[in-house]
C-alpha positions in Angstrom: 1.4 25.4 -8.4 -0.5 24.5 -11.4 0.5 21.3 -13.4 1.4 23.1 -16.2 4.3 25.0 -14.4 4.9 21.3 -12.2 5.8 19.9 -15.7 7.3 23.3 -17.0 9.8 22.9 -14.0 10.7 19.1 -13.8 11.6 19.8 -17.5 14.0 22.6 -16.7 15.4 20.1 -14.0 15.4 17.3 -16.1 17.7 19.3 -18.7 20.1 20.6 -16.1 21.0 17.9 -14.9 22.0 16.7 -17.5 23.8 19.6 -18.6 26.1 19.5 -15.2 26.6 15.5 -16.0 25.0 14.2 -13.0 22.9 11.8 -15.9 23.4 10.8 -18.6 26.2 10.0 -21.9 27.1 6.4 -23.3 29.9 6.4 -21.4 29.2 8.3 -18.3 29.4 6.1 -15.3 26.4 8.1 -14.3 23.8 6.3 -15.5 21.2 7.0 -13.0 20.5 9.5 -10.7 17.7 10.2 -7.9 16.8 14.3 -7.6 14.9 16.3 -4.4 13.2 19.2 -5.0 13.7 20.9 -1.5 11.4 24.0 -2.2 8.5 21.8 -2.6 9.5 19.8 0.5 9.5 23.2 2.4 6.2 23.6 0.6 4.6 20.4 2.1 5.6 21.4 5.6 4.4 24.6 5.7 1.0 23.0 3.8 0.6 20.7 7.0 1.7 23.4 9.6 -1.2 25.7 8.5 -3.5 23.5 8.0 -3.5 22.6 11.4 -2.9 25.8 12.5 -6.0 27.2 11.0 -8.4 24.3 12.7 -7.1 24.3 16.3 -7.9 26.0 18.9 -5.2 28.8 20.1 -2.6 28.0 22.4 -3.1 23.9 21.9 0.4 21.9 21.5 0.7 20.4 18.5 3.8 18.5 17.0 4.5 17.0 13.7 6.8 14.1 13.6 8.0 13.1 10.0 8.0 9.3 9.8 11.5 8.8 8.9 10.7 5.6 7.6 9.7 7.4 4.3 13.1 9.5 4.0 15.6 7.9 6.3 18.7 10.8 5.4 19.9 13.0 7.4 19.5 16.3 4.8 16.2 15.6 4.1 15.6 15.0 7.9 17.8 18.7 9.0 15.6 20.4 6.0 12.3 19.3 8.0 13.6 20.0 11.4 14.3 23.4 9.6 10.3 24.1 8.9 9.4 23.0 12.5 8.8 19.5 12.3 10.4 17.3 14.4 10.5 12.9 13.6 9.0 9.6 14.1 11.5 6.8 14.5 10.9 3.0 14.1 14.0 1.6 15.2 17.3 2.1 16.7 18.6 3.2 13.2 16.4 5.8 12.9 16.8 7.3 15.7 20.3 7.6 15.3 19.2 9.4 12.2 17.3 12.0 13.4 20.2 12.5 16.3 22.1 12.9 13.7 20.3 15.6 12.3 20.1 17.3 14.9 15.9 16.4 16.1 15.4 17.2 20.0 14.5 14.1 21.9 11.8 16.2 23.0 10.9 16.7 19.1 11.1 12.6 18.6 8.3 9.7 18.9 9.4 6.1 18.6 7.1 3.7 18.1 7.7 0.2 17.1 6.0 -3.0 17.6 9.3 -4.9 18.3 11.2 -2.9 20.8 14.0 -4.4 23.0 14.4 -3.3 26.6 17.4 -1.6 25.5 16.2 0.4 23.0 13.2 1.2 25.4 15.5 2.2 28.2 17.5 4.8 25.9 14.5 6.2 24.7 13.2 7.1 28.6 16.7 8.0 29.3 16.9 10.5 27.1 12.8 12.0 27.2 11.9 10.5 24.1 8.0 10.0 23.9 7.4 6.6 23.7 4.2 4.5 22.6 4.0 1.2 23.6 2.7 -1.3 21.3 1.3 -4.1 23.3 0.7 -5.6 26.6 3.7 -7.1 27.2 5.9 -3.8 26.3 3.9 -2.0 28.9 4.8 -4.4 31.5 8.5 -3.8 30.4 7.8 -0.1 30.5 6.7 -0.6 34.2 10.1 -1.9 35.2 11.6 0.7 33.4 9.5 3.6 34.9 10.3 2.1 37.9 13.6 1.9 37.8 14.5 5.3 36.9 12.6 8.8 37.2 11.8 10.3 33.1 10.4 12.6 31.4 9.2 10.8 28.2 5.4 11.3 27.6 4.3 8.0 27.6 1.4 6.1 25.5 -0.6 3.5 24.3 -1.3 2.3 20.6 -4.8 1.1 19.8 -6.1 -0.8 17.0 -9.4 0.7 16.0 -10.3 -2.4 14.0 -12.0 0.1 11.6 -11.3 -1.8 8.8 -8.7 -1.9 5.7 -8.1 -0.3 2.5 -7.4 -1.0 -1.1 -4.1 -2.4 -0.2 -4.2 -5.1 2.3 -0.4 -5.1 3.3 -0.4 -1.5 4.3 -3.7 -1.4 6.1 -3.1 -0.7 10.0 -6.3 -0.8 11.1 -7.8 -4.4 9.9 -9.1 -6.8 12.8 -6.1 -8.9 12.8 -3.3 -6.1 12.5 -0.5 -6.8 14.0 0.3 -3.2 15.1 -1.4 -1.9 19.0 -4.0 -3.1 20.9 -6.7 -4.5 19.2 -10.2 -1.8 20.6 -12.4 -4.4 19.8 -11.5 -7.6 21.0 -13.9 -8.7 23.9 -12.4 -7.3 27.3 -9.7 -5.1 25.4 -11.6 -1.7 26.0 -12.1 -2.6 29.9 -8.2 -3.4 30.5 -6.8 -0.1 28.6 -9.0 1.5 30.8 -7.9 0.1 33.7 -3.7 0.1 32.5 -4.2 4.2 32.4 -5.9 4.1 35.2 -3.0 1.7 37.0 -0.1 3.5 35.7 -0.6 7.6 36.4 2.3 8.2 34.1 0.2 7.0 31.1 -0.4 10.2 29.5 -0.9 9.7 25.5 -2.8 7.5 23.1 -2.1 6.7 19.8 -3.1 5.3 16.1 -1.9 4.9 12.8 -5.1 4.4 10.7 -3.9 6.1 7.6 -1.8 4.7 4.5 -2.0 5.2 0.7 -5.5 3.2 -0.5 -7.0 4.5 2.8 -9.9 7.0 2.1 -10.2 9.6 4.5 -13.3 8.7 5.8 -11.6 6.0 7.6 -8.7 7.5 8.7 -11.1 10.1 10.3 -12.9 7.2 12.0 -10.1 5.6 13.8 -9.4 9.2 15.0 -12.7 9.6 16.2 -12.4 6.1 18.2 -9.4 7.4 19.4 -10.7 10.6 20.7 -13.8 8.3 22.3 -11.1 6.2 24.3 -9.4 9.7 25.6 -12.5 10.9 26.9 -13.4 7.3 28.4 -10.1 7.0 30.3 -10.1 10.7 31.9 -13.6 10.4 33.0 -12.7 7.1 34.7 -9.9 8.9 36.5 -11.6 12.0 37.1 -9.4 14.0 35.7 -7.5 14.9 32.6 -4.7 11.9 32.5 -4.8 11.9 28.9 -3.6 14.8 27.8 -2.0 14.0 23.3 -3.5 12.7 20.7 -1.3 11.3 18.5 -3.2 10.3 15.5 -0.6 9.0 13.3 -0.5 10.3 9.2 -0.7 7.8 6.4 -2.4 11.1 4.4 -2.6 9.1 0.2 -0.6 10.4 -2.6 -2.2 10.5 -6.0 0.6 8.7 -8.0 -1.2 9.5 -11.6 -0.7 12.4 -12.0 0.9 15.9 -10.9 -2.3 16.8 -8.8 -1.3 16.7 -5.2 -4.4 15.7 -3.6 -6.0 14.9 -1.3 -4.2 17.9 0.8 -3.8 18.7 4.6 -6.6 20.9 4.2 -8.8 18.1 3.1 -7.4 15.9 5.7 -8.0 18.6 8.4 -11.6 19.1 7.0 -12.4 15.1 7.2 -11.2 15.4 10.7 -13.5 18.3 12.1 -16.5 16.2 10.6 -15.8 13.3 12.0 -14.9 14.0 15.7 -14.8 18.4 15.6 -13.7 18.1 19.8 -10.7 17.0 18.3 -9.5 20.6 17.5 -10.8 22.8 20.7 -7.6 22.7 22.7 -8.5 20.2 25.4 -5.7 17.7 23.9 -2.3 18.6 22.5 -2.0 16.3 19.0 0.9 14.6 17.3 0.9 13.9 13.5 3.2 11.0 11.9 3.3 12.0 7.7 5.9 10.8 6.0 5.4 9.8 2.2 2.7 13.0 1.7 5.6 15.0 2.5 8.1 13.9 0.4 6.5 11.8 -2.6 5.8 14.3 -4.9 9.1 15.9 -4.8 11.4 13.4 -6.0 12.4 12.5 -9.4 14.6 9.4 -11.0 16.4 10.0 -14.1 18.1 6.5 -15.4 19.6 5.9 -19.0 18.1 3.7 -21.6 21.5 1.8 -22.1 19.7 -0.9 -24.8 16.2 -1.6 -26.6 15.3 -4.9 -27.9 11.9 -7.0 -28.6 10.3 -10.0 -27.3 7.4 -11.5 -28.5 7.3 -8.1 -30.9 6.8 -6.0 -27.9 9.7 -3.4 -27.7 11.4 -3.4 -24.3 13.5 -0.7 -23.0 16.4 -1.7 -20.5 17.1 0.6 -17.8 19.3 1.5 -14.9 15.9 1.6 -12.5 14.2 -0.8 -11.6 13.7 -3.0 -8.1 16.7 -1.6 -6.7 14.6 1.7 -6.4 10.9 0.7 -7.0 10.6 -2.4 -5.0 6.9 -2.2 -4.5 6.3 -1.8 -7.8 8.3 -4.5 -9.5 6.9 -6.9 -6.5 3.2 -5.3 -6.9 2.8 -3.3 -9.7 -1.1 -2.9 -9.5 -0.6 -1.3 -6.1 2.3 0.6 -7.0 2.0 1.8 -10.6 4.5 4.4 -11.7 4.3 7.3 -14.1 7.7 6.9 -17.4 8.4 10.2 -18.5 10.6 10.2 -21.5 13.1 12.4 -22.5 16.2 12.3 -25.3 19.7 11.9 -24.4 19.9 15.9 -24.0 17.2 15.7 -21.1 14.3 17.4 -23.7 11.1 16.0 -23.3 10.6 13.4 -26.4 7.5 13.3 -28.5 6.6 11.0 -30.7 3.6 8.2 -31.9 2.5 6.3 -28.9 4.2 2.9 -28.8 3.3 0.2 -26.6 6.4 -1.3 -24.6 8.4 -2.5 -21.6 10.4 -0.2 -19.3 12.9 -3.0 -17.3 15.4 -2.5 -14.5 18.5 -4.1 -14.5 18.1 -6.5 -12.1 18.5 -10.4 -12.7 14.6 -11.8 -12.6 11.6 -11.3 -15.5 9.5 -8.9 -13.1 12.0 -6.3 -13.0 9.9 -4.3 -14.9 9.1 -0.3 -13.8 5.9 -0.7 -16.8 4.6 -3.1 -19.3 2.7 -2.4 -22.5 3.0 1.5 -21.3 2.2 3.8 -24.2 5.3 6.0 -25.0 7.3 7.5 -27.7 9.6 4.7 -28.6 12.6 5.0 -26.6 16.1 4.2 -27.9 19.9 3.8 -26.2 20.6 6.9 -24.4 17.6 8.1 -24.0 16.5 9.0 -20.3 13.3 8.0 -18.5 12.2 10.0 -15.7 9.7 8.2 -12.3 8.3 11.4 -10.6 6.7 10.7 -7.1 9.4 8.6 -5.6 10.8 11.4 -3.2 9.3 8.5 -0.3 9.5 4.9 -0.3 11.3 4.6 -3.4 15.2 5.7 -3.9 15.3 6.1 -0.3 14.4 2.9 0.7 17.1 0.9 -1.3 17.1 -2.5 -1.9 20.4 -4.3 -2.6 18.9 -7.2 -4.8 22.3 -8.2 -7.6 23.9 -5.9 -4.8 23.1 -3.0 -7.3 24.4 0.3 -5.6 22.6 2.7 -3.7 21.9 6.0 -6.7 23.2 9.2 -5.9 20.8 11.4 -4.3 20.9 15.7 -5.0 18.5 18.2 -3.7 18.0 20.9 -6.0 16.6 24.7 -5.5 15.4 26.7 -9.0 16.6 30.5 -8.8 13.9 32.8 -9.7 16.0 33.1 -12.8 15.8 29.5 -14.2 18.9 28.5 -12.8 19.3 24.7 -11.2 21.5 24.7 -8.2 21.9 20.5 -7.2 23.7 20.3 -3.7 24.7 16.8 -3.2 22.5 15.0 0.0 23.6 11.4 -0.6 26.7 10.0 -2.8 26.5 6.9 -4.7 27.5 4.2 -3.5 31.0 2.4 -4.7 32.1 -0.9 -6.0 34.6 -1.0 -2.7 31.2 0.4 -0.7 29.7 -3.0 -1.3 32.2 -5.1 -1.1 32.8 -4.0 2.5 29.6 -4.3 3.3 29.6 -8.0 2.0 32.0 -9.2 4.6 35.1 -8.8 2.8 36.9 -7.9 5.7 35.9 -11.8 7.4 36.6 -13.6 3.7 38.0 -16.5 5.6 35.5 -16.8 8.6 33.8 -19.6 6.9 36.4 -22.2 5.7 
């Protein structure tokens, strides 16, 4: 879809919802709302399924686990199983989510650095794949294997060391991760050999070398040492022990504007080039995307409830802030976020450029969504809307002021212009938080 129509749309979406009061009015006690745009989710899905489809060779098993991570609710988890995909979980949390949903266990990864024996035991219990982490978690698994018969694929997460990108805190793949074994510390490479070739039921490998700031170059390259290791293990055993790939997702989202790139295409391209055996069939693959799939389809809308200056810089006070955009209040050069601004009737608002503050409403000075962003001035009761944050952002709440948790609506756009919102989260209540606070133990402590 060209940008043109992507802004054409949000607009109509922006106004509707307004219209049907989930945003919006001085005295609404809807002040802030957090939108899905489940076409464009079913969009993504299909993007990656052909994508993929088109590179490999017929017949080759491929499966691709949404990292639930990026969207832990259940809708948004039932939509994707819907298209095909299946999830990656990361704790016992999420895997209760994508139960919940309805996932296979034969559809479902869980991988985790930190795994307790009990989690690792329900997971083989019920043929979950499994990847272990580290050394130590593979001689749990061998008392596990042990100990009961299962039919969870079972691998091994290495550590390329291939090196980071522009955002240190979410690059997997530096020398000192903390995440798999590390490929290229002395003797490593010589004992995952000989752990495959030890433990028959060894069957997978896997990496994660992908996260936004991460150019595809070097996502392609921990692939590639990936692939190597494969091919290095099943020659050592003489046959094909080895027989997925799971090489992770951590595709980047452009945050800057409505451009979706890079795309699965792309990402399939960068792949062939770097290690083309990975596509002829002789391993099944597993992907792990989470925020490619689901940034670009979400949408905040929060109320200006008061303007004000400091310093003669005008400052806009919202209902979004850390609560939602964690990452960027905590790193905002990392994590920049696009303000769109619209009047109190959801219509886009135009107007000279003004240099100002868009704050959250949470209790500390870098509660701040932008600063000095250039925008038509906005005023009480206007609405600002933070495109991209379908991933990491409203889903991921963040209880600081124990703000509450937004409502969240998916929405569908008739071929007639109409906005249909079906409700995929509610908002969270006053009583909510209190009984999640402990109210229920008020005197435990005296």
């Amino acid at each position: 879809m060209a940008t043109e129509d992507i802004a054409e749309r949000r607009n109509l979406v922006v106004r509707a919802a307004v219209e049907q009061a989930l945003v919006g009015g001085s005295d609404s006690s809807k002040p802030l709302v957090c939108l899905l745009d489940t076409d464009g989710i079913r969009a993504s899905a299909a993007a990656l399924t052909a994508a993929f489809e088109a590179a490999l060779a017929p017949g080759t098993p491929v499966l691709h686990a949404f990292a639930v991570k990026a969207a832990p609710l259940v809708p948004v988890l039932r939509l994707l199983a819907a298209t095909g995909l299946g999830c990656e979980v990361a704790s016992p949390g999420e895997l209760a989510l994508a139960r919940a949903a309805g996932v296979p266990a034969t559809r479902t990864v869980l991988d985790s650095p930190v795994k307790t024996t009990a989690e690792l035991r329900e997971a083989l219990a019920l043929g979950i794949a499994v990847n272990a982490d580290n050394r130590q978690e593979l001689e749990r698994l061998d008392a596990l294997v042990a100990a009961a018969p299962t039919a969870s694929p079972v691998g091994v997460r290495i550590n390329p060391q291939t090196g980071a990108g522009i955002i240190d805190a979410l690059s997997t793949a530096t020398s000192t991760s903390k995440f798999g074994v590390a490929l290229r510390d002395p003797g490593a490479r010589e004992w995952l050999v000989r752990a495959f070739l030890d433990r028959p039921w060894l069957t997978r490998l896997h990496i994660h070398s992908g996260s936004q700031g991460v150019p595809l170059e070097l996502i392609a390259q921990g692939v590639r040492e990936l692939h190597a290791l494969a091919e290095e293990i099943n020659a050592a055993a003489g046959r094909r022990q080895v027989d997925t790939l799971d090489i992770g997702g951590g595709l980047p989202v452009d945050f800057t504007s409505d451009e979706a790139g890079p795309t699965y295409a792309g990402y399939v391209s960068a792949l062939r080039a770097a290690v083309p055996a990975l596509f002829d069939g002789t391993y099944g693959l597993v992907t792990e995307f989470g925020r490619s799939l689901l940034a670009k389809h979400g949408l905040v809308l929060a109320r200006v409830e008061y303007t004000k200056s400091s310093g003669s810089r005008p400052i806009a006070l919202t209902h979004a802030g850390v609560q939602l955009a964690t990452r960027t209040a905590y790193a905002p050069a990392a994590w920049p976020v696009r303000i769109l601004p619209y009047d109190a009737k959801g219509a886009p608002k135009a107007g000279p450029a003004v240099a100002q503050d868009v704050a959250g409403p949470a209790c500390f000075a870098g509660d701040l969504l932008a600063a000095a962003r250039e925008l038509p001035l906005l005023g009480p009761g206007d609405l600002i809307g933070v495109p991209d944050t379908g991933a990491y952002f409203f889903t991921a709440h963040y209880g600081y002021n124990s703000l509450p948790r937004p409502a969240v609506h998916g929405f569908t756009v008739t071929p007639d212009g109409r906005v249909r919102f079906r409700l995929a989260r509610p908002a969270q209540s006053t009583a909510d938080i209190v009984a999640e606070a402990g109210a229920a133990h008020a005197d435990a402590l005296l």
